[in-house]
N, C-alpha and C positions, 0 to 999 in steps of 0.2 A: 504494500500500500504506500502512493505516495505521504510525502508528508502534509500536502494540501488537502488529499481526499481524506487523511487522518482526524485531521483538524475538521473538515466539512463537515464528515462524519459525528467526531464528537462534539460540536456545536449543534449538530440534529438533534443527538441523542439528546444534551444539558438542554434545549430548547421542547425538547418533550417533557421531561422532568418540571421543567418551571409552571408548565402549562399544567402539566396533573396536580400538581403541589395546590392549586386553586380549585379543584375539583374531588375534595374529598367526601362529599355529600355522593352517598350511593342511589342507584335508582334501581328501583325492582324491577325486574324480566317481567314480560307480559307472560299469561299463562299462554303455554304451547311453545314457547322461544326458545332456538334453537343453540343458542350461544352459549359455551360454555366458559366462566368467566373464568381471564385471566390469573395463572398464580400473580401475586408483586413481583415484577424485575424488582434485584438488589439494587438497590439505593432510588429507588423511583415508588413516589405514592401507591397505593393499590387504586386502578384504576376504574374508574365508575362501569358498570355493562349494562351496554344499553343496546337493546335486541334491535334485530335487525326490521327495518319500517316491514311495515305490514296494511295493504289497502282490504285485504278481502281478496277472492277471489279473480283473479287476470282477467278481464274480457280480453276477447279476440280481437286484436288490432294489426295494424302494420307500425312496429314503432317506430321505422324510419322514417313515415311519413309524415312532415310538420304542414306546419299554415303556410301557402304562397306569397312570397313577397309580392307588397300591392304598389303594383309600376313602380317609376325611379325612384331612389332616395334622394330625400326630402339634401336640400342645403346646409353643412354642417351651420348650426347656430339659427336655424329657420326650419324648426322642427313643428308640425302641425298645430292647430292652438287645438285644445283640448286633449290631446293623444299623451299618453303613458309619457313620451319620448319630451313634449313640451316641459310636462312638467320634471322632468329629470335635471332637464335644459335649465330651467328656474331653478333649482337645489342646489345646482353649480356645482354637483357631482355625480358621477354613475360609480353604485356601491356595488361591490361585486364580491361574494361572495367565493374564496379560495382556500386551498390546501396550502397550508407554509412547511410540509412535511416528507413533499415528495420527488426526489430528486429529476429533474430537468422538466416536471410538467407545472410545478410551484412548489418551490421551496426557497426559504430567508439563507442566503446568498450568504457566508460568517464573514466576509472580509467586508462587505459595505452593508450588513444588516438589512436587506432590502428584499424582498419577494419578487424572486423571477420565475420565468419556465414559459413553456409551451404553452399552458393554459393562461397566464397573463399576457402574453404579448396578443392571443386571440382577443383577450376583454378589455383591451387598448387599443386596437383597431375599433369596438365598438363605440368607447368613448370618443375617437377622435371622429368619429361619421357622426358625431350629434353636437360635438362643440367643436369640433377643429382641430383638436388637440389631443395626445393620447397619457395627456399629463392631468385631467379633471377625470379621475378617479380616485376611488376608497376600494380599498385592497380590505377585505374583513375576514382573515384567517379562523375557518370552522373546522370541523370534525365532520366525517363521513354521515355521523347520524345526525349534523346539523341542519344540508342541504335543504331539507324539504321544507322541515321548521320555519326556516332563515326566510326561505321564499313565500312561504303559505302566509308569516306573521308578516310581511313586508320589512323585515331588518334587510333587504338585500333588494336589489334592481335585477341581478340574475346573479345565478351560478358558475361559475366557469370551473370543474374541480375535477376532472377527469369522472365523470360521471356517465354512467352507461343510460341508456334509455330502454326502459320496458313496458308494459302495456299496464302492470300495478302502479309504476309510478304517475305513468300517463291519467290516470285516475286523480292524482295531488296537486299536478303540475302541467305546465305545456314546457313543450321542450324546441329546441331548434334543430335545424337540419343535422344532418351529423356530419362532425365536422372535422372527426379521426376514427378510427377502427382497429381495434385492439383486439384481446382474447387472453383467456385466463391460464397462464400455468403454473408453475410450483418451482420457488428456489429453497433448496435445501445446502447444508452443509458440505464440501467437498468430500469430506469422508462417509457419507451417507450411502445407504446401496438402493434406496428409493431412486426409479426413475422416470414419475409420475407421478398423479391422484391417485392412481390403482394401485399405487403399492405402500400406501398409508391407510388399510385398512385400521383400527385401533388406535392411530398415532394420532399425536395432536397436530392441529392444524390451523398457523395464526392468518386472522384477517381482521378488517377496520368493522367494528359495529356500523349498522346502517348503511353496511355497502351490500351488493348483491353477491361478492364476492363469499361470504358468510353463509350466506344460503346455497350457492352453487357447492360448497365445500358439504353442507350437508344432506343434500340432494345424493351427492356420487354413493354408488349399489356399494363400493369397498367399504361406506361407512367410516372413514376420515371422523375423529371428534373436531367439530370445529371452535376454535379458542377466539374470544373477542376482545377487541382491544381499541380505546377512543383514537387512536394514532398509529400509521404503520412503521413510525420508529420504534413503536414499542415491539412493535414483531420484531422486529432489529433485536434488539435486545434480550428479546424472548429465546429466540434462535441461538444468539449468541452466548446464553449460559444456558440452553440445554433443557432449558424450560418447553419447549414445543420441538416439534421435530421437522417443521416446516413452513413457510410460509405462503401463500397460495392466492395473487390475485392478478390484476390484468401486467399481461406481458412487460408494458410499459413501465410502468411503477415496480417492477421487480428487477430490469433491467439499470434503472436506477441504483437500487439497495448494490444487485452486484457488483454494478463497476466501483462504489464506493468502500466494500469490503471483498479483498480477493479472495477471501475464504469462503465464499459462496457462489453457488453457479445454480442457472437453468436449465430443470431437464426437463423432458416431457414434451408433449405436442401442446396445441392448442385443443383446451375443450370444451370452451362456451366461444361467444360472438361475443362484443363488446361496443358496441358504437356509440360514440360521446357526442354528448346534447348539452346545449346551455340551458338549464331550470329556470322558467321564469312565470310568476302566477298566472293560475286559471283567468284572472281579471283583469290580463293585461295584454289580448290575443294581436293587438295593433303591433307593442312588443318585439311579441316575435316574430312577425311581419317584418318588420325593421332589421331585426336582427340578422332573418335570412336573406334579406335583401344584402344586408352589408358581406356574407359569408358568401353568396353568390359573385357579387365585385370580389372577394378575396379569391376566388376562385378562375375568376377568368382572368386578373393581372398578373396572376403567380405570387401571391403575396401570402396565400395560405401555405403553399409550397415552400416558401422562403423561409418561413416560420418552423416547417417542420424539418426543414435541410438543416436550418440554424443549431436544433435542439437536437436531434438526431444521427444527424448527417447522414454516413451511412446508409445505416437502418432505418431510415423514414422511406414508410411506406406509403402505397400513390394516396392521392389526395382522392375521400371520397366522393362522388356525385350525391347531389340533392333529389330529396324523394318528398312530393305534396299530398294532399291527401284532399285539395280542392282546385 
């Protein structure tokens, strides 16, 4: 490990620590919740478990299909009067809802304290398409079991947090086109003889409460226990003294953890679909209108593209097409 990734590393880690340290009030599992709580990492709070959201039962949807942007967008700073967008325009900010935890899609950067990644520089092209600028934003670092909350209560404008989009959530939320595509596998320790979900039948297995990652992990026939955790640093951690036997979420945010610690690597295929949506209220359908308008122009300038060479390089995979559903 270099000595910079060292350092990132444990600036994640002490930056998870500080954040549980304020969360010591526990919250009860709903009955039926699949999560099995966290032992305490050494020297880290015990941290709160909080199951994985739940709407009821899935209707049949297509979840990649969001609302059509409605003709061109509006003139940065000449945002409709009345529309979601005007009044964001009046607030003099677009608050946006993000991970500070997950290496190259948003996480606080230790050398300038500052939240980068893939998913901020997406939720900065949207503030710059409404004010000009991609500097009238609020950055407001949540938890996996935040997202919906965050969006449902109005503490957020949208979601940007590496968030999959499914037909349950589609029930809480409207989502925006999708505007990356991931898939779920499993990092475990280099001396591990697991080469998969399939072969963590009994064993434990860390994921972030409130992601669907948590329920995918309990779903699988091997029967994986899944372990729950407010932050995937704490999976970090978890893994690292031997507390869980693995970690198990979308390719992306795992590929992160490994390049950060070399004693961890990804095995396995892909074994869910993942395509990431911005969350943004049921009460705000103009919104996401807007929003896919703007990921539409990021898609035909190559600007979503650039975004994802930037963060990826390599490994960035093609830029997905847009799917409406009117």
């Amino acid at each position: 490990m270099t000595t910079y990734r060292a350092r990132a590393l444990g600036c994640l880690v002490l930056a998870a620590m500080i954040a549980l340290a304020g969360c010591s009030t526990a919250r009860t599992p709903s009955p039926g919740a699949s999560a099995f709580p966290a032992v305490r990492p050494l020297g880290v709070q015990d941290p709160a478990v909080i199951p994985s959201s739940s709407a009821g039962p899935a209707q049949t949807c297509d979840p990649r299909a969001s609302l059509r942007p409605a003709g061109s967008l509006p003139a940065p700073g000449q945002m409709p009067a009345g529309s979601t967008m005007a009044r964001i325009q009046q607030s003099g900010l677009l608050r946006v809802g993000v991970d500070q935890n997950t290496f190259l899609f948003g996480y606080r950067n230790p050398a300038t304290g500052q939240i980068e990644g893939f998913d901020i520089d997406v939720a900065r092209e949207i503030a710059k398409a409404i004010f000009g600028t991609p500097e009238r934003i609020r950055l407001i670092a949540i938890t996996s079991a935040q997202r919906i909350p965050y969006v449902q209560e109005n503490k957020v404008d949208l979601v940007a947090d590496t968030m999959t989009i499914n037909c349950a959530r589609l029930q809480l939320v409207n989502f925006s086109s999708v505007y990356y595509e991931a898939g779920q596998r499993v990092l475990v320790n280099k001396g591990s003889t697991a080469r998969g979900i399939d072969d963590l039948g009994g064993k434990k297995v860390c994921a972030a409460a409130g992601s669907t990652s948590i329920q995918n992990i309990a779903a699988r026939p091997s029967k994986p226990i899944p372990v729950s955790v407010l932050d995937w640093t704490d999976c970090v951690v978890l893994l690292q003294q031997g507390q869980v036997d693995a970690i198990s979420t979308d390719d992306t945010i795992l590929a992160g953890m490994a390049e950060q610690d070399p004693n961890l690597q990804l095995v396995g295929p892909k074994f869910t679909e993942e395509p990431y949506g911005m969350a943004i209220s049921k009460d705000s359908p103009d919104l996401v209108r807007f929003v896919n308008g703007v990921l539409e122009r990021m898609r035909r300038d190559g600007t979503l593209r650039a975004i994802n060479e930037r963060w990826l390089k390599e490994n960035a995979p093609p830029v997905p097409s847009a799917a409406y559903q009117d």
